[in-house]
PDB file of N, H, CA, C and O in Angstrom:
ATOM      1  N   UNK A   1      19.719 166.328 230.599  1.00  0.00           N
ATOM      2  CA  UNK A   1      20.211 167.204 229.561  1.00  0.00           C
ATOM      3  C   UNK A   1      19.066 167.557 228.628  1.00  0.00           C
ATOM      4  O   UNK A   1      18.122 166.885 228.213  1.00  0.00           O
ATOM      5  N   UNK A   2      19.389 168.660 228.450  1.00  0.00           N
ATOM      6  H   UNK A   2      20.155 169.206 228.788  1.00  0.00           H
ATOM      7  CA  UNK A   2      17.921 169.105 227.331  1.00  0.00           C
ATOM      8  C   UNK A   2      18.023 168.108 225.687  1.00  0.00           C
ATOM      9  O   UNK A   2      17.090 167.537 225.123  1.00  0.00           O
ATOM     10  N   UNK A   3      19.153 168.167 225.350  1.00  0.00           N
ATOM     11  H   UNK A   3      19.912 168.631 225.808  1.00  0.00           H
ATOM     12  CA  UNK A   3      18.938 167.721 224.172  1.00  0.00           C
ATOM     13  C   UNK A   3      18.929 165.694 224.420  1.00  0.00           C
ATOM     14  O   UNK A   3      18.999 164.983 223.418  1.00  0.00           O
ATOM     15  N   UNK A   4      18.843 165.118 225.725  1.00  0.00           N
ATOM     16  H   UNK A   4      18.785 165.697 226.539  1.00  0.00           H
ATOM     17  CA  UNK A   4      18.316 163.948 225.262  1.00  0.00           C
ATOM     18  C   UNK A   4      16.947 163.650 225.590  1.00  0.00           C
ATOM     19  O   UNK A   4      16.399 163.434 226.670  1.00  0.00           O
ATOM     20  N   UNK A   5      16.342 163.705 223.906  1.00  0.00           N
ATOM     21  H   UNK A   5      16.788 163.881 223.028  1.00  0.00           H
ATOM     22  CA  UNK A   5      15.051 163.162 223.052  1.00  0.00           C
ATOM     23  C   UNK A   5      14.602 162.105 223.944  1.00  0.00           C
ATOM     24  O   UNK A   5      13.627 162.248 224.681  1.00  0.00           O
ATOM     25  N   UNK A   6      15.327 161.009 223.883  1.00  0.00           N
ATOM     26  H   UNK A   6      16.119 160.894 223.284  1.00  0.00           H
ATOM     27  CA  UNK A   6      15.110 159.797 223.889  1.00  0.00           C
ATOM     28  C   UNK A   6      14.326 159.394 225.572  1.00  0.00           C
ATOM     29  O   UNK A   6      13.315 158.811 225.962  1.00  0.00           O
ATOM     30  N   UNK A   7      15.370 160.030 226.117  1.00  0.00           N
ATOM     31  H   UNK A   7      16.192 160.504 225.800  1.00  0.00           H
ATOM     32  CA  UNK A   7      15.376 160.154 227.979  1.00  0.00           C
ATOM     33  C   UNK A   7      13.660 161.089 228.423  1.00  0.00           C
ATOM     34  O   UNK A   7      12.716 160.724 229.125  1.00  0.00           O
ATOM     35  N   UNK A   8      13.890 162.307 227.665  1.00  0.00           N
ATOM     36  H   UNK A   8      14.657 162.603 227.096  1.00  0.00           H
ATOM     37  CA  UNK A   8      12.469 163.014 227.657  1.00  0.00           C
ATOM     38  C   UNK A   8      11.280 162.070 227.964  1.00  0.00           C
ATOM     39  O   UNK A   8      10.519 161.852 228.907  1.00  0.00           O
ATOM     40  N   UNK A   9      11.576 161.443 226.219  1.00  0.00           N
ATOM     41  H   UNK A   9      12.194 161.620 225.453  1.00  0.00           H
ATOM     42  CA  UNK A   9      10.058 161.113 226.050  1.00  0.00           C
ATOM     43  C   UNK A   9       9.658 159.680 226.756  1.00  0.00           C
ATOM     44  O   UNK A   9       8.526 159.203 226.835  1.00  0.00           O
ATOM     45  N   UNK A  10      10.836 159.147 227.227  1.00  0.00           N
ATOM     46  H   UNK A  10      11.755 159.535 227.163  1.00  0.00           H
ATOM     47  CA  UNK A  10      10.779 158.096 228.608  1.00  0.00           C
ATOM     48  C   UNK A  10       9.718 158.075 229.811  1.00  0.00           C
ATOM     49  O   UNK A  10       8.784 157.335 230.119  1.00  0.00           O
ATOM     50  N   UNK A  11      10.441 159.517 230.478  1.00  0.00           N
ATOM     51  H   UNK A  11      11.200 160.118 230.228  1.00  0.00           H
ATOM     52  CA  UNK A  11      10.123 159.874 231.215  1.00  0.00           C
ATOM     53  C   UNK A  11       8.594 160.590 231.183  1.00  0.00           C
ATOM     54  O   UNK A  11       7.817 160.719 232.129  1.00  0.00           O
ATOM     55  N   UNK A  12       8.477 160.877 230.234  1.00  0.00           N
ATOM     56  H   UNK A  12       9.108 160.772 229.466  1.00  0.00           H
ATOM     57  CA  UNK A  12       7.024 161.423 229.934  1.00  0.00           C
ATOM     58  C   UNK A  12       6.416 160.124 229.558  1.00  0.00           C
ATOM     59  O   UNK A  12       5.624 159.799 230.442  1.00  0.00           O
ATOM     60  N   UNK A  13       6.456 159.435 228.804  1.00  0.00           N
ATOM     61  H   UNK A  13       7.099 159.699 228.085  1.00  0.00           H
ATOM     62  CA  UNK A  13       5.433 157.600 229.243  1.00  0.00           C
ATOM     63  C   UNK A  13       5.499 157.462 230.456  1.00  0.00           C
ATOM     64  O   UNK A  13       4.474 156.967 230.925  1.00  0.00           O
ATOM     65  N   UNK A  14       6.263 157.687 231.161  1.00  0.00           N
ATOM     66  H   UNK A  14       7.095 158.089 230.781  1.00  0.00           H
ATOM     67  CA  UNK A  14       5.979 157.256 232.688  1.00  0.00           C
ATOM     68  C   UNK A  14       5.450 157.965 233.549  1.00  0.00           C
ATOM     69  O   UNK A  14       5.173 157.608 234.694  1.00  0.00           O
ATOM     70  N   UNK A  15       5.200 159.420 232.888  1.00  0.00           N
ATOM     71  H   UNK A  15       5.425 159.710 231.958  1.00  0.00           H
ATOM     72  CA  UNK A  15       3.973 160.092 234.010  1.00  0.00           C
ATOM     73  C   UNK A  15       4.639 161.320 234.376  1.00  0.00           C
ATOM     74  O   UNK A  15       4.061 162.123 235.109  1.00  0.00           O
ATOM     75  N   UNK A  16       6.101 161.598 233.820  1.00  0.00           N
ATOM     76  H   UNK A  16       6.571 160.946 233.224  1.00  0.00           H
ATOM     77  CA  UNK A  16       6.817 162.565 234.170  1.00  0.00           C
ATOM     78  C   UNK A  16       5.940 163.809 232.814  1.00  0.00           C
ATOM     79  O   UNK A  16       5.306 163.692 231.765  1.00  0.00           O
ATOM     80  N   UNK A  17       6.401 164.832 233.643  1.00  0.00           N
ATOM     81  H   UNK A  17       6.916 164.927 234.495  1.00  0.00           H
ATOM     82  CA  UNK A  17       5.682 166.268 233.037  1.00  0.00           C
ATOM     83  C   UNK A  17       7.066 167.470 233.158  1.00  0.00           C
ATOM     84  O   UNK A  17       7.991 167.523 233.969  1.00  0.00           O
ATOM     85  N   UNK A  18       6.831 168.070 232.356  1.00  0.00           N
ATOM     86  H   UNK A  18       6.080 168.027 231.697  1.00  0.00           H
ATOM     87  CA  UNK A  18       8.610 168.629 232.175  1.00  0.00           C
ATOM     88  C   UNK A  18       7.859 170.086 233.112  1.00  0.00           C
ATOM     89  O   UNK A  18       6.637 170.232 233.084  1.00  0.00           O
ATOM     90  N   UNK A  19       8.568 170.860 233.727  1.00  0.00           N
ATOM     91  H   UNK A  19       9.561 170.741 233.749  1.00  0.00           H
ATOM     92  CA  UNK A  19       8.804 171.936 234.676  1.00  0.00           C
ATOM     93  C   UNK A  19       8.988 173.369 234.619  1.00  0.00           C
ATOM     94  O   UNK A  19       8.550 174.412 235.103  1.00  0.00           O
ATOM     95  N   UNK A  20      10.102 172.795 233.550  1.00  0.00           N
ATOM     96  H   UNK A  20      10.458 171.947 233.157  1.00  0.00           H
ATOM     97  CA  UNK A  20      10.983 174.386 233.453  1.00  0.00           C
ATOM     98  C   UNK A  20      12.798 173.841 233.337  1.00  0.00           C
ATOM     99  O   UNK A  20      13.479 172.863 233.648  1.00  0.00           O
ATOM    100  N   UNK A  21      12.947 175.011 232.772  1.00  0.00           N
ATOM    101  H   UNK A  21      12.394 175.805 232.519  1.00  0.00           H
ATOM    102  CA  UNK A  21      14.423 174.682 231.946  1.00  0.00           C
ATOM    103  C   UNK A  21      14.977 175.925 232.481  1.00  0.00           C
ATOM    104  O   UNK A  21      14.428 177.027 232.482  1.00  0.00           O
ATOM    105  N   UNK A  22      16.668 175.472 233.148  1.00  0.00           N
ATOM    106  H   UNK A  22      17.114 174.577 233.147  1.00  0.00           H
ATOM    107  CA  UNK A  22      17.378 176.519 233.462  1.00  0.00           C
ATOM    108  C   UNK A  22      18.446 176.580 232.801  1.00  0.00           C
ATOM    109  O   UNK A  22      19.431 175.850 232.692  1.00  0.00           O
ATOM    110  N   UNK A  23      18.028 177.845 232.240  1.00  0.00           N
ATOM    111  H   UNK A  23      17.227 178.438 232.329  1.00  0.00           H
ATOM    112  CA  UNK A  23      19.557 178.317 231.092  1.00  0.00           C
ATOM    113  C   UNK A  23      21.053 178.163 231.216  1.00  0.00           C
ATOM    114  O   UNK A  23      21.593 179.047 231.881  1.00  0.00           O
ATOM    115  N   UNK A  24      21.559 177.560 230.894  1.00  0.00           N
ATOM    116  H   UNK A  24      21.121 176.841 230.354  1.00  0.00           H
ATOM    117  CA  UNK A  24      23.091 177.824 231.407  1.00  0.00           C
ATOM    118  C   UNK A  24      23.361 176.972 232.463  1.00  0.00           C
ATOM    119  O   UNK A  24      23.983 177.493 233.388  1.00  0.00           O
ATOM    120  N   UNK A  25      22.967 175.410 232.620  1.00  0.00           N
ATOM    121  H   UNK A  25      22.461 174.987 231.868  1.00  0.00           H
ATOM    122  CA  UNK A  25      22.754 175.373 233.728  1.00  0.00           C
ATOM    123  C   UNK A  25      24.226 174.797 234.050  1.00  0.00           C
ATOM    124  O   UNK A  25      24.826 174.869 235.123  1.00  0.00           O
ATOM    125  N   UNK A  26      24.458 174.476 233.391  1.00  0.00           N
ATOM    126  H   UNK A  26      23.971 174.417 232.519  1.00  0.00           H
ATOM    127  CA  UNK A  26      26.305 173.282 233.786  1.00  0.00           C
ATOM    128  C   UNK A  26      27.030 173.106 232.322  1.00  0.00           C
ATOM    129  O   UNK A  26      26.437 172.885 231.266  1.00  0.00           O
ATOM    130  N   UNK A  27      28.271 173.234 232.477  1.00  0.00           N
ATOM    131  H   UNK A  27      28.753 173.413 233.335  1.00  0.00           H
ATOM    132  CA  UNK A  27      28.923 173.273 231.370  1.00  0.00           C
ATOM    133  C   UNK A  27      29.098 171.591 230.702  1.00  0.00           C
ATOM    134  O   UNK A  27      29.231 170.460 231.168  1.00  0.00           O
ATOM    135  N   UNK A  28      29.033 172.050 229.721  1.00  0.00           N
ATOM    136  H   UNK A  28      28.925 172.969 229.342  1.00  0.00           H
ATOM    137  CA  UNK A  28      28.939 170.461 228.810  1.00  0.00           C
ATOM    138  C   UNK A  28      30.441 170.264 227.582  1.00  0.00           C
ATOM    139  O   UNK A  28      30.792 170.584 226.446  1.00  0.00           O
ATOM    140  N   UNK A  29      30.882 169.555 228.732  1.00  0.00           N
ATOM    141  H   UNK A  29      30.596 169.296 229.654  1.00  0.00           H
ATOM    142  CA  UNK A  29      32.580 168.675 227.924  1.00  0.00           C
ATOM    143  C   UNK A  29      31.835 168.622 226.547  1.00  0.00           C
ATOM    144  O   UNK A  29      32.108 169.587 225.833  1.00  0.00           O
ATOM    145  N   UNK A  30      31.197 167.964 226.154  1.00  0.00           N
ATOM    146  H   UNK A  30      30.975 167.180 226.734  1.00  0.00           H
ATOM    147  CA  UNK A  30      30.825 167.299 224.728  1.00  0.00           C
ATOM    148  C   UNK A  30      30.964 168.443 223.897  1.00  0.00           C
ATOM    149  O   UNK A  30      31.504 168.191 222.820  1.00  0.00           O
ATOM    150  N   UNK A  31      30.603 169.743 224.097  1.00  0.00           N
ATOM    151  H   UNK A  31      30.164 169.948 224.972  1.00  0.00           H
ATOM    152  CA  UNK A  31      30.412 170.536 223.091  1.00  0.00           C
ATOM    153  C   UNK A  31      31.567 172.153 223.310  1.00  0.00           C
ATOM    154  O   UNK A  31      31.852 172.906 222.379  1.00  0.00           O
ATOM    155  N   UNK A  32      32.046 172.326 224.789  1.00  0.00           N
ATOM    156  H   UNK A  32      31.815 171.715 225.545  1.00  0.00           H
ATOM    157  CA  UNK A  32      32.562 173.333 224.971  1.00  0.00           C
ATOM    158  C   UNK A  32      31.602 174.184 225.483  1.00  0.00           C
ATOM    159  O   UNK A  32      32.233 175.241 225.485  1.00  0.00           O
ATOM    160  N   UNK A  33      30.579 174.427 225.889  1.00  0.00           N
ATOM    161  H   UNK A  33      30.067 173.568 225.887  1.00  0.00           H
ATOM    162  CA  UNK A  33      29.725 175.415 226.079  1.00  0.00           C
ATOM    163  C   UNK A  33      28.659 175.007 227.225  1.00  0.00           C
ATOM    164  O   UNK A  33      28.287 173.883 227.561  1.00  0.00           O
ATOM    165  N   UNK A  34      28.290 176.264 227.711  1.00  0.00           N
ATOM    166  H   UNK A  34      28.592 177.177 227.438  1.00  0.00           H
ATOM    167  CA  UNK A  34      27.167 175.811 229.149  1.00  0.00           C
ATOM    168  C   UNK A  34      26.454 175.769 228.181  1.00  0.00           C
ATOM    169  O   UNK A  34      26.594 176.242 227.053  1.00  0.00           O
ATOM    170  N   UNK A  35      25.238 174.867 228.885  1.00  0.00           N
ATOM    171  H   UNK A  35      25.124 174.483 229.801  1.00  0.00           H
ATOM    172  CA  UNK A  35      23.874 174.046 227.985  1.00  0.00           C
ATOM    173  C   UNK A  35      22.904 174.363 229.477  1.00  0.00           C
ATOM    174  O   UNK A  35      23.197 174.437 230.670  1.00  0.00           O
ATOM    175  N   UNK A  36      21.411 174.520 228.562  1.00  0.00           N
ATOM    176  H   UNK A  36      21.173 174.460 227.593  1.00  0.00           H
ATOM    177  CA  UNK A  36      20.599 174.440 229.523  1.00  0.00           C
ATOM    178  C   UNK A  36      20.113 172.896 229.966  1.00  0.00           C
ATOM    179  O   UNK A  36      20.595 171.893 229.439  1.00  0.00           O
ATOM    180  N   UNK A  37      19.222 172.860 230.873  1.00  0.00           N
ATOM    181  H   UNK A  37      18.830 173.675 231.301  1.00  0.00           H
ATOM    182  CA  UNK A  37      18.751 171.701 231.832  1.00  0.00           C
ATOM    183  C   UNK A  37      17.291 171.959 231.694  1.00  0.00           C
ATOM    184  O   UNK A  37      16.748 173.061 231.774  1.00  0.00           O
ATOM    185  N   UNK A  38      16.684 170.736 231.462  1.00  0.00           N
ATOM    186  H   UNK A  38      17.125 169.841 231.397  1.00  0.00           H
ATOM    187  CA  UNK A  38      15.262 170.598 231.310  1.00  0.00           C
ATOM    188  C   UNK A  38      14.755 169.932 233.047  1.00  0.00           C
ATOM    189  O   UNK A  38      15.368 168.920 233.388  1.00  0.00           O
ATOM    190  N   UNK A  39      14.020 170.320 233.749  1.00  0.00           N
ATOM    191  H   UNK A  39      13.522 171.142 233.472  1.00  0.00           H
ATOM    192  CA  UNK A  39      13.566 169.707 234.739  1.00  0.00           C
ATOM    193  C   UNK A  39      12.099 169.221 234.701  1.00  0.00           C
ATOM    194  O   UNK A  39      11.180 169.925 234.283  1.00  0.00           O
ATOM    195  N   UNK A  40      11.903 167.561 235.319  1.00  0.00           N
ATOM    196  H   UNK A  40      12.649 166.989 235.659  1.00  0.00           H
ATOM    197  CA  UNK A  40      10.630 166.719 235.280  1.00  0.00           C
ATOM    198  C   UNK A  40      10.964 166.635 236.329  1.00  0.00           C
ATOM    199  O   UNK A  40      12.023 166.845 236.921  1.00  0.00           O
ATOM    200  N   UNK A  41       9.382 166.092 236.757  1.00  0.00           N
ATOM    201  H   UNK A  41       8.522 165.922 236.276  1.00  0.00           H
ATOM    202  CA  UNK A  41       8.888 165.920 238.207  1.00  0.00           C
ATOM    203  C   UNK A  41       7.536 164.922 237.831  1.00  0.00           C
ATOM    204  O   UNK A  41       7.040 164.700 236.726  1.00  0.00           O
ATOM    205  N   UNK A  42       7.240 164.539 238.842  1.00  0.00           N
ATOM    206  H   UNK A  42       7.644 164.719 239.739  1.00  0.00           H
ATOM    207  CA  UNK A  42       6.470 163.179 238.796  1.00  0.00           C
ATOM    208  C   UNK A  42       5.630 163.335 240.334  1.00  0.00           C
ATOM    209  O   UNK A  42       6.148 162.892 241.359  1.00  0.00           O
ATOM    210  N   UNK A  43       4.495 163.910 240.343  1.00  0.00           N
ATOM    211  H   UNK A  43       4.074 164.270 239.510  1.00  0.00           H
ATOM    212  CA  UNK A  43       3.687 163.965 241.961  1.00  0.00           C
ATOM    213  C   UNK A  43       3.419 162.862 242.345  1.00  0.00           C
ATOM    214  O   UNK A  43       3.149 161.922 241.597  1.00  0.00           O
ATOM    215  N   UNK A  44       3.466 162.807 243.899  1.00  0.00           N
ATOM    216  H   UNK A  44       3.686 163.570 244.507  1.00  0.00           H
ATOM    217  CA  UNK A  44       3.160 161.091 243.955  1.00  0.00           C
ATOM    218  C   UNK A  44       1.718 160.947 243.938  1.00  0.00           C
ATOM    219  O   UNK A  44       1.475 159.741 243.898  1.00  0.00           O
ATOM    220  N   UNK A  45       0.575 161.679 243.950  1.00  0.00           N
ATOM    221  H   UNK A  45       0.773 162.659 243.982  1.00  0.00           H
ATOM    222  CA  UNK A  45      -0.749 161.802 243.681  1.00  0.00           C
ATOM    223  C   UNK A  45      -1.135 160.805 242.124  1.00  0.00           C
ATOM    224  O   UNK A  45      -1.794 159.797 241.871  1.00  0.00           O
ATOM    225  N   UNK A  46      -0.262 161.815 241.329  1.00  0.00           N
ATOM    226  H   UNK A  46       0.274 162.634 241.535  1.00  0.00           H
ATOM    227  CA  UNK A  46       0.021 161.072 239.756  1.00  0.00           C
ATOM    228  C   UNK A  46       0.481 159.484 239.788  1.00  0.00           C
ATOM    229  O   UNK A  46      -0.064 158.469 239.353  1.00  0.00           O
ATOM    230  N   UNK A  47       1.526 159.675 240.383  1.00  0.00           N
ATOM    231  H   UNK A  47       1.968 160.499 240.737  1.00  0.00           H
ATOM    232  CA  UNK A  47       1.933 158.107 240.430  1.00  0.00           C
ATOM    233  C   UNK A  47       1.174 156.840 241.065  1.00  0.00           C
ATOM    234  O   UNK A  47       1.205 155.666 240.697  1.00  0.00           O
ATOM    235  N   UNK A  48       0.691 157.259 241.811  1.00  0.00           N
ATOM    236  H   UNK A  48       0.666 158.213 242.109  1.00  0.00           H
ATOM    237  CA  UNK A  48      -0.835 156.664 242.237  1.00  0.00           C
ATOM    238  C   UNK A  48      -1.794 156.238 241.718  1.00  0.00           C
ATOM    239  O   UNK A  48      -2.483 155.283 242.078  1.00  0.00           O
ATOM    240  N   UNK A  49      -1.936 157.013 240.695  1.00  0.00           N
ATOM    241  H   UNK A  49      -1.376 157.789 240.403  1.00  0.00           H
ATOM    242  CA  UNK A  49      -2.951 156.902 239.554  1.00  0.00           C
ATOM    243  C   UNK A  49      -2.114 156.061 238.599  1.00  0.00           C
ATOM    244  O   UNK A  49      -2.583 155.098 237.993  1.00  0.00           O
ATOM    245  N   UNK A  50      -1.036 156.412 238.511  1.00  0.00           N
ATOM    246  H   UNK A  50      -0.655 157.195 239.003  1.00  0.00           H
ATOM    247  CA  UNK A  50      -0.014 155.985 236.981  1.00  0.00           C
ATOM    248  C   UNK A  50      -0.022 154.345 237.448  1.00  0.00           C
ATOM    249  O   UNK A  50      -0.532 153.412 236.827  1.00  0.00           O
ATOM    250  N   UNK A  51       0.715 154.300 238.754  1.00  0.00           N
ATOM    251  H   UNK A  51       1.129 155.058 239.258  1.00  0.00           H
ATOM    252  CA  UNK A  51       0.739 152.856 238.988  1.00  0.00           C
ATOM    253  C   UNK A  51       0.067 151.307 238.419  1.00  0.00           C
ATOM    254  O   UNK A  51       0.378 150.424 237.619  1.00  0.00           O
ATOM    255  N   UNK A  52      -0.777 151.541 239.153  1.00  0.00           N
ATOM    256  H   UNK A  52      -1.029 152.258 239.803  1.00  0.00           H
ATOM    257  CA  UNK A  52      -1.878 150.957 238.724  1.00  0.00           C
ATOM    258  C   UNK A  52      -1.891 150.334 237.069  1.00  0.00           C
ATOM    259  O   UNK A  52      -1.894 149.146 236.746  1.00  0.00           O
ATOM    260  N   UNK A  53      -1.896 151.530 236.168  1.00  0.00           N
ATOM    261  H   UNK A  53      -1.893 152.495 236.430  1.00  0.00           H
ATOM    262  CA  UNK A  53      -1.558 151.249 234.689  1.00  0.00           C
ATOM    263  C   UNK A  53      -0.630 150.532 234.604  1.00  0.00           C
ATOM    264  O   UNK A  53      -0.689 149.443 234.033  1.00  0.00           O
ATOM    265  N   UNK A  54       0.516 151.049 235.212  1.00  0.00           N
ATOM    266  H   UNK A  54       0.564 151.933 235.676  1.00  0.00           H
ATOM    267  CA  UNK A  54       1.935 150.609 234.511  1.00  0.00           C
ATOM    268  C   UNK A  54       1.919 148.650 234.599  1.00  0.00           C
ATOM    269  O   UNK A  54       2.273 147.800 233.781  1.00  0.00           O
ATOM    270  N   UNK A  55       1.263 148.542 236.155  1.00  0.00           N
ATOM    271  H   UNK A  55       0.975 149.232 236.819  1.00  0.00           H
ATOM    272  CA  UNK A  55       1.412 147.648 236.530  1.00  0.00           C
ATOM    273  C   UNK A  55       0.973 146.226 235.846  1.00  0.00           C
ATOM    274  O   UNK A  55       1.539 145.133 235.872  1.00  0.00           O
ATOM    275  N   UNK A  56       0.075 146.535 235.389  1.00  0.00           N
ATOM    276  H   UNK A  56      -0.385 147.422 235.368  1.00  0.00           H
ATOM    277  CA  UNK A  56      -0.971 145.248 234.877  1.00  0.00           C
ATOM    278  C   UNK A  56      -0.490 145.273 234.276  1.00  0.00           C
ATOM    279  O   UNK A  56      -0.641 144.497 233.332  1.00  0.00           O
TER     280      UNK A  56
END
């Protein structure tokens, strides 16, 4: 979901890099209204590299 902060910036410590956001993407009970979608992705090239860090 775009508006969770918390989940984002998770995923971005861990090597995730945000994509692209699709408007409208699924309707959201919580509020009544379609909400957009933020998409991350994580290459496994990156994670390769990331590993290593996370690990020690």
């Amino acid at each position: 979901m775009i508006d969770n902060n918390r989940a984002q910036q998770l995923y971005e410590k861990l090597g995730f890099r945000k994509i692209g956001i699709i408007r409208d993407a699924y309707f959201d009970g919580r509020c009544g209204k379609f909400t957009d979608a933020m998409y991350m992705d994580l290459l496994k090239k990156d994670w390769d590299i990331l590993k290593d860090k996370i690990l020690k």
